[in-house]
N, C-alpha and C positions, 0 to 999 in steps of 0.2 A: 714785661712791665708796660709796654707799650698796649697792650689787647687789656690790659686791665685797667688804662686810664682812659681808654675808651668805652671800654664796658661801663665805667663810671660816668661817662658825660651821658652816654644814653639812657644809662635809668635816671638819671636828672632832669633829665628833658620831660623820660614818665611821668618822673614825680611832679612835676609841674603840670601837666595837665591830668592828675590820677584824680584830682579833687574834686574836679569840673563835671566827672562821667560815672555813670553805675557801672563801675565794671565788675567782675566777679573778682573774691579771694586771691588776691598773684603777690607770691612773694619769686624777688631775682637776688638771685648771689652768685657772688663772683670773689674770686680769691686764692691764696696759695695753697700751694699741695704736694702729699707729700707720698711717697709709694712705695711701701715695703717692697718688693716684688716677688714670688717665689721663682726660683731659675731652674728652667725645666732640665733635668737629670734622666740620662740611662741613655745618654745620644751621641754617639761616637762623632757626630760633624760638626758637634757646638764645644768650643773653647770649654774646658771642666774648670772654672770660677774655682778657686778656694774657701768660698763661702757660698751658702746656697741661698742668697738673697743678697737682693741690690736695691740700695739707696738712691730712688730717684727721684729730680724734685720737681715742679710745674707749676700749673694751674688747675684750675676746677673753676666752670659754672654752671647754675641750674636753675630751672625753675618750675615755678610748682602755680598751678590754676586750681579754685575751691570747686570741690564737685558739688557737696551735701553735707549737712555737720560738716563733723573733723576732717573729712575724707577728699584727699585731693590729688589728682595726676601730675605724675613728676617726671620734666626729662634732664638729664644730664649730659655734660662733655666733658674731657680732663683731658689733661696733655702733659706728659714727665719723659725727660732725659737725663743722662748722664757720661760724662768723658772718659773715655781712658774706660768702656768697660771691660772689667775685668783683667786690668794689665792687659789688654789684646790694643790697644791704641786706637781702638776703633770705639765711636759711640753706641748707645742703647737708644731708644726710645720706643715710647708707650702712649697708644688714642684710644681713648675708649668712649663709646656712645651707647649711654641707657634710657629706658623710661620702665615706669611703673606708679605704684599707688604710694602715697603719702597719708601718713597718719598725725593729727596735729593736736598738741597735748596743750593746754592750756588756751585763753581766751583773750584775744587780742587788745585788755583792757589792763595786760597783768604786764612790767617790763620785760620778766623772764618769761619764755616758751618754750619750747620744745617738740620735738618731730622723730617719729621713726618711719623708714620707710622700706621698699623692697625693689631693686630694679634687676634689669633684663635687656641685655643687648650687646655688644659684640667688642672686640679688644682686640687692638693688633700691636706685636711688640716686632719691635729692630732687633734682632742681637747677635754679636759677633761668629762668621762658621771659622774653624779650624782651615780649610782644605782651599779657600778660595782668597782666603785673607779680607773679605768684605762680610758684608752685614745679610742674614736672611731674614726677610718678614714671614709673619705665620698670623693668619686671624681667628678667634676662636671665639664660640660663643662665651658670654659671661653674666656672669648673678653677682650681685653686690645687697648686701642687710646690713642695714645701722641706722647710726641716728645724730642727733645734732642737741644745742640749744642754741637762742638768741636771745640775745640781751638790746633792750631796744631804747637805744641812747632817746633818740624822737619820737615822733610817732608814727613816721615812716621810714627813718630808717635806724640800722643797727648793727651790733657786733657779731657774726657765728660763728662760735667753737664746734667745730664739725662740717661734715659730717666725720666721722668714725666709722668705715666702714669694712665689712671683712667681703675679699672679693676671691669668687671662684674662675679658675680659666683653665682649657685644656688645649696648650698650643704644643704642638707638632704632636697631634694625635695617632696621626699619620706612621709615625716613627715609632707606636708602640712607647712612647713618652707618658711618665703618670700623671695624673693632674697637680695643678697649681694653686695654693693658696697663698694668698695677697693681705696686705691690708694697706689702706690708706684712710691718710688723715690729712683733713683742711682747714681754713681758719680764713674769713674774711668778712666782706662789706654785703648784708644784706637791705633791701629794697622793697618796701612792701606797698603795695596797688587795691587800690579798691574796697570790698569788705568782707563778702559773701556769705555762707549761711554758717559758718565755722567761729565766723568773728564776735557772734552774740552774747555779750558780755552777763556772766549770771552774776547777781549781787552779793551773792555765796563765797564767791569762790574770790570776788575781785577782794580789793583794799579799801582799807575804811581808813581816812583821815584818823590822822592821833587826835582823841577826845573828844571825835564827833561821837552819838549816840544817834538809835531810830526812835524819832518822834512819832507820838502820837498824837492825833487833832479829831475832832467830832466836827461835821458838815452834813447838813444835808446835799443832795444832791441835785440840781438842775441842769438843765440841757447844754447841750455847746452852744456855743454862738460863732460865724462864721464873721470875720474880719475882714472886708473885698483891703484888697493889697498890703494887708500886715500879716494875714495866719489865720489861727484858730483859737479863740478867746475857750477856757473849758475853766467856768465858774465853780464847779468841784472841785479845782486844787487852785483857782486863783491862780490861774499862769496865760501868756499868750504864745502860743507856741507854732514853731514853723516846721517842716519838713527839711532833713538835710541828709540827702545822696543816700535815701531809702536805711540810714543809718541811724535811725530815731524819731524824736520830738523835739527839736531843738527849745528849749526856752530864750525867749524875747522879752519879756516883759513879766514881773513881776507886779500880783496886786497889793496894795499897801495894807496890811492887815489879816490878808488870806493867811487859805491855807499852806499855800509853800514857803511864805515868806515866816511863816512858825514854823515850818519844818525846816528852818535855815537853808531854801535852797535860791539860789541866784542866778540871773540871766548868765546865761551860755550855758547851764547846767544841758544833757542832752537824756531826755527820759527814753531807756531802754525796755525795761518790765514792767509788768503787771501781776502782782502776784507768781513771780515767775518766770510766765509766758513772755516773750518779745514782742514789740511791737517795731514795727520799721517806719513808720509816719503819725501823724497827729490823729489821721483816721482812723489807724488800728489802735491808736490810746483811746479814744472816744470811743471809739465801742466795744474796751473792752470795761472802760467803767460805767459803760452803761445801765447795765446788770450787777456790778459789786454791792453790796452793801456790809454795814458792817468793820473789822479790819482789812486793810488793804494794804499790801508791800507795794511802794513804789520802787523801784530802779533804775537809778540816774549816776549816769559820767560824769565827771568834774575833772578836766585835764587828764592825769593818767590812774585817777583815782575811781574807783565803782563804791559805789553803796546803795544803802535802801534808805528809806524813812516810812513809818507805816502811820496809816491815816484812818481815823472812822466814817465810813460814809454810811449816812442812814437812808431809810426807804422814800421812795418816791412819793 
């Protein structure tokens, strides 16, 4: 309990300065856990269990950095014991350290998300020998595949059920012992940092406000106009827009009559698309309707909502 209300003050601390900095895609969790274990058989020195799995319980944390899209590098830790294993009066315990690739299912615009991933690194278990009346350690290499969801109470942080994952190990190999299949399951407090290339919300896929609709409007189109210390005035949608943490176009100002303020949108709106394509600052808005004419999907945040509104821009 104690490593876990610590791990919570320290991504607190993150999350207080995550805002301030471009950092890439990090999500941290930390949480309970829980571990099938399979108990290695056919070994005359290890205590013969009446059951051939052990109920152990811990921790789990991990964390994961965005590479590129969905794809992101993941390392992990856990830690499980238990008393009395096996009527032998002696305890068990289980460390295990992995890393590998994370795959990230949905877009950081949606509450629900979810993650599969694949890891790779090593596992050492305690467990009681017959002959000596203590405990042997044995390290084995280990593989672990599963996957997770989170539910994201805020907008950094949230609930994860998982990971679920199924874990392989061959300890006391040595002994002509067969292999071990495992499984563990977790459940706690995740922490999300920064935004990266994974986070790019499609209008598609996000949530549309109940009874909004995409608006159409007809504008011609004219140049940007630069704002010295408010932003980026951009007279084709009638908005004044600023850069926010390579996360958009934020809106600042609405023009009285434009075109955003018919397509019902209002300052703090944060424009992500273009047709589509993302844009990460007011620069890459500006040029990308440079060139639009015609229909044109906008895609803009609203809290934890995504939508579009489409707009007619005619020719220069």
């Amino acid at each position: 309990m104690k490593k876990f209300v610590h791990f919570a003050l320290a991504a607190l601390f993150l999350l207080g300065i995550a805002s301030a900095q471009n950092i890439p895609a990090i999500d941290v969790f930390g949480g309970f856990s829980y571990l099938s274990f399979d108990v290695p058989s056919n070994n005359a020195g290890v205590i013969p269990f009446s059951a051939q799995r052990l109920a152990l319980k811990g921790w789990e944390f991990s964390g994961s950095v965005g590479l590129f899209q969905r794809i992101a590098v993941e390392g992990d830790l856990s830690g499980h014991s238990l008393s009395n294993c096996g009527d032998s009066g002696l305890n068990c315990s289980n460390f295990s350290y992995m890393g590998g690739v994370r795959y990230n299912v949905g877009n950081r615009s949606r509450r629900i998300t979810g993650f599969v991933h694949g890891l790779i690194g090593q596992d050492r278990m305690d467990i009681p020998e017959i002959s000596s009346g203590t405990s042997v350690s044995d390290t084995s290499v280990a593989f672990a595949a599963g996957g997770g969801v989170d539910y994201w109470v805020f907008r950094r942080v949230g609930i994860r059920l998982g990971p679920a994952d199924f874990i392989y190990t061959h300890h006391l190999n040595n002994d002509g012992v067969p292999s071990q299949n495992s499984f563990r399951v977790s459940g706690g407090i995740v922490f999300r940092f920064g935004r990266g290339a994974y986070s790019e919300p499609s209008p598609k896929s996000g949530r549309v406000p109940s009874g909004s609709q995409p608006s159409t409007v007809a504008v011609r189109q004219p140049a940007m106009v630069s704002v010295p210390g408010r932003g980026m005035s951009l007279p084709a949608l009638g908005v004044l827009v600023a850069p926010q943490e390579f996360d958009g176009a934020k809106v600042l100002e609405i023009v009285p009559g434009g075109v955003a303020e018919m397509a019902s949108m209002k300052p703090g709106d944060m424009i992500r698309s273009v047709d589509g394509k993302a844009v990460r600052t007011p620069m890459e808005l500006a040029a990308e309707l440079s060139d639009k004419s015609g229909k044109v999907r906008i895609g803009f945040q609203r809290g934890d909502f995504a939508t579009e509104t489409v707009v007619i821009l005619g020719t220069r």
